[in-house]
N, C-alpha and C positions, 0 to 999 in steps of 0.2 A: 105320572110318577112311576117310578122301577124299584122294585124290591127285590135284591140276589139271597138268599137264606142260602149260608157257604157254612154258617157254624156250625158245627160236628165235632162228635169222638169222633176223631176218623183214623185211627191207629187200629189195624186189623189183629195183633198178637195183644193187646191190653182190653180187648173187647173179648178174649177168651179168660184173662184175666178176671172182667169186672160186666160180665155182660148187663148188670142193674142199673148202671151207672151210667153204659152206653147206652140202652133202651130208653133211660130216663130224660138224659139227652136229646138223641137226635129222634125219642117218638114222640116225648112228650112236649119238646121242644117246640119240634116241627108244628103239631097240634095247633100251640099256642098262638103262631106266627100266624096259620093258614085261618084260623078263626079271629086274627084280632084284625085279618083285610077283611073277611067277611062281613064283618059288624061295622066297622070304622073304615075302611078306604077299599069295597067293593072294587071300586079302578082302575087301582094301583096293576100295573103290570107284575108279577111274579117269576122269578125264576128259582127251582130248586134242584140240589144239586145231587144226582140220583151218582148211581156208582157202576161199573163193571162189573164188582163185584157182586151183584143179583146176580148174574146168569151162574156162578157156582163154579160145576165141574160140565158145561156146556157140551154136547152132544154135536153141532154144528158146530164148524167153525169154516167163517167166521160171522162173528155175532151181529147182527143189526136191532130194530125197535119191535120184530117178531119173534127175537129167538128166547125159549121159553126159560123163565127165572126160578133157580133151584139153588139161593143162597145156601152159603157153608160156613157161615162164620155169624159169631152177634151180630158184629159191625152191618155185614149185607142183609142181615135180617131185618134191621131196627133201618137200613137207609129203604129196604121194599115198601115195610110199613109206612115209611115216610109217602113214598112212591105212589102207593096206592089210595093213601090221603089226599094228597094234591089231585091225583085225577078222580077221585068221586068229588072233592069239593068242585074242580073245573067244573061237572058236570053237571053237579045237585043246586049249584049257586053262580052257574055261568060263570065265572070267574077267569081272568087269563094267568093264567101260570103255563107254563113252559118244564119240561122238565128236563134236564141236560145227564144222559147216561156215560158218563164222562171215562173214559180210559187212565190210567195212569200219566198224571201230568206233574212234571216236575219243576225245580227252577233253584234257583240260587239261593233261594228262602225256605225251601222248606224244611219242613223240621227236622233237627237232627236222629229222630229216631227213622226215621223210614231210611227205607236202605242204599237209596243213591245219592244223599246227602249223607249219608253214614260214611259213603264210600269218597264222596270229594273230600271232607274234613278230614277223614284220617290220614289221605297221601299227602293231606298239604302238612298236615301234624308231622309226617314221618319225613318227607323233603326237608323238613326244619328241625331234624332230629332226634325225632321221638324214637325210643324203641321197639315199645309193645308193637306187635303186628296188626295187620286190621284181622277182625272175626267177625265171618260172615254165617250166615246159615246153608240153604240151599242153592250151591253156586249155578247149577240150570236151572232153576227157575225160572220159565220165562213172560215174558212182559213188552204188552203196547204202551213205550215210552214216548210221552212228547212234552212240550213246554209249553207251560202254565200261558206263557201270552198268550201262544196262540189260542189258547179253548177260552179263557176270558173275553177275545174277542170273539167267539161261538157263543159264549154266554148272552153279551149283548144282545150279536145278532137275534136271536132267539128271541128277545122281547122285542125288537124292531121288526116284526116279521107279523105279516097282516092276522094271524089267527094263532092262539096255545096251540102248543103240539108236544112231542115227544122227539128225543133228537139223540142218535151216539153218535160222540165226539172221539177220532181217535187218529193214528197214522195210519192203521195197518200193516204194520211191520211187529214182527215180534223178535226181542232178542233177550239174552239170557244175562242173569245176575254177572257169570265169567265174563262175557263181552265185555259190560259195563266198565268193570273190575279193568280190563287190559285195554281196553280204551281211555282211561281216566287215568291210567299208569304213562301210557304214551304218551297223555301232554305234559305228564311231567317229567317227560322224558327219558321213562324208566321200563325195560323190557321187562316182561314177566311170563316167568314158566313153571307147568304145573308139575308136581310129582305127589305121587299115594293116589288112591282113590277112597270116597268116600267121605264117612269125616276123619280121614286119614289125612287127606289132600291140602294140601300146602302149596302156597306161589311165591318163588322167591326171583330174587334179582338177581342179573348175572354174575356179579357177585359174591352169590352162594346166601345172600340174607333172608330170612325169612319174611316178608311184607302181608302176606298172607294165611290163615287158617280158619278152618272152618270148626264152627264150636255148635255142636246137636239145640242148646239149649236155644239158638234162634231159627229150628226149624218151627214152622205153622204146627199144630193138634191135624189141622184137614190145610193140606197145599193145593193149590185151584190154581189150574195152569193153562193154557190154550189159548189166553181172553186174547182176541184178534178182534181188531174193530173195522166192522163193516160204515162206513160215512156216507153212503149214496145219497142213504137222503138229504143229509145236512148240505151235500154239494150241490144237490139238485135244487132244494127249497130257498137255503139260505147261503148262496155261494160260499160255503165255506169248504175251507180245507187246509190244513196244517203246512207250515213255511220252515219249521227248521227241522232240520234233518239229527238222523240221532247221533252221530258224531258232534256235530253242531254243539247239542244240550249238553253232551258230557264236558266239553270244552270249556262252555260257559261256565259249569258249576266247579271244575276245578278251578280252573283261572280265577272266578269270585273267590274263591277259597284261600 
């Protein structure tokens, strides 16, 4: 039997929000989970789903299964706590659990609050007429994007794999909120350029329309930037390694859109 524990707050600005509510969640959640195999299905294979977000404002880059964890948000706090549970239980109760430190994965489903789904809905919204612009927060921000298959099937792997271990999953590639932004404008076939700087900065179409602006209120309290995902191991242990490319993802999730 296989157990994936994927449920999570895992919204990083409403976990500054409501940090009680995320702790209560994914710590005391987790808990429950890692203690009801413990008593009841010892067997069961485990995998849970750790985040990037540990490693914080990381000092290396780029990050692998050594690089030292200095969360900055509730969210990577309460998913370390998680982190730290699952490998004292592996250890104190034999147990197989797996722990997947997962880089930013996206996909045509994910929620409309995170910001690259933020970013496909609005251009289809505005390609069909909308007016409002999209408002973003910090347009360099940047980010190891990949698509949710492929780490799903990292996920598995992970329990198919002769012994629990610890595993980051990513591309290794990092690109900024603006790429995303004028990548996802390109499939739908609209150029876009910047003018102002700051939260001054505006992206409009040739045209002279506005499609873009950036609005302070969805900057991060603490923004944690650098996160580059080291995978050797996963390639080495678990042949794995990520198949679409980041154009690829951005394509998919407008076109879904």
């Amino acid at each position: 039997e296989e157990l994936y524990h994927l449920a999570a707050q895992s919204f990083v600005g409403y976990s500054f929000q409501n940090p009680a509510s995320t702790y209560d969640v994914n710590i005391s959640g987790t808990l429950n989970i890692v203690n009801a195999v413990k008593d009841y299905s010892p067997n069961t294979k485990m995998y849970f789903a750790a985040t990037s977000e540990m490693f914080g404002q990381p000092e290396n880059t780029p990050q692998n299964e050594e690089t030292a964890l200095k969360p900055r948000s509730p969210y990577a706090v309460s998913k370390l706590a998680g982190y730290w549970t699952t490998k004292t239980y592996r250890e104190a109760y034999d147990l197989f659990i797996s722990n997947g430190i997962l880089f930013n994965h996206e996909s045509e489903v994910r929620g409309p609050e995170f910001v690259t789904r933020k970013i496909s809905l609005n251009i289809a919204k505005l390609v069909h007429g909308a007016k409002e612009p999209l408002e973003l927060g910090n347009l360099n921000a940047r980010k190891d994007w990949g698509y949710a298959k492929d780490y799903v099937y990292g996920m598995w792997q992970m329990l198919q794999h002769a012994r629990s271990d610890d595993f980051v999953l990513g591309t290794g590639e990092l690109h900024t909120v603006r790429e995303f932004v004028e990548e996802a404008f390109k499939v739908a076939g609209i150029n876009i350029t910047w003018e102002g700087k700051d939260i001054n900065e505006i992206g409009k179409s040739d045209d002279g329309r506005i499609l873009v602006r950036v609005n302070k209120k969805f900057f991060r309290p603490l923004e944690s930037d650098n996160y580059l995902a080291d995978y050797n191991k996963a390639k080495r242990d678990l042949k794995w390694e990520p198949t679409t490319k980041f154009h690829e993802l951005v394509k998919i999730m407008v076109k879904s859109d």
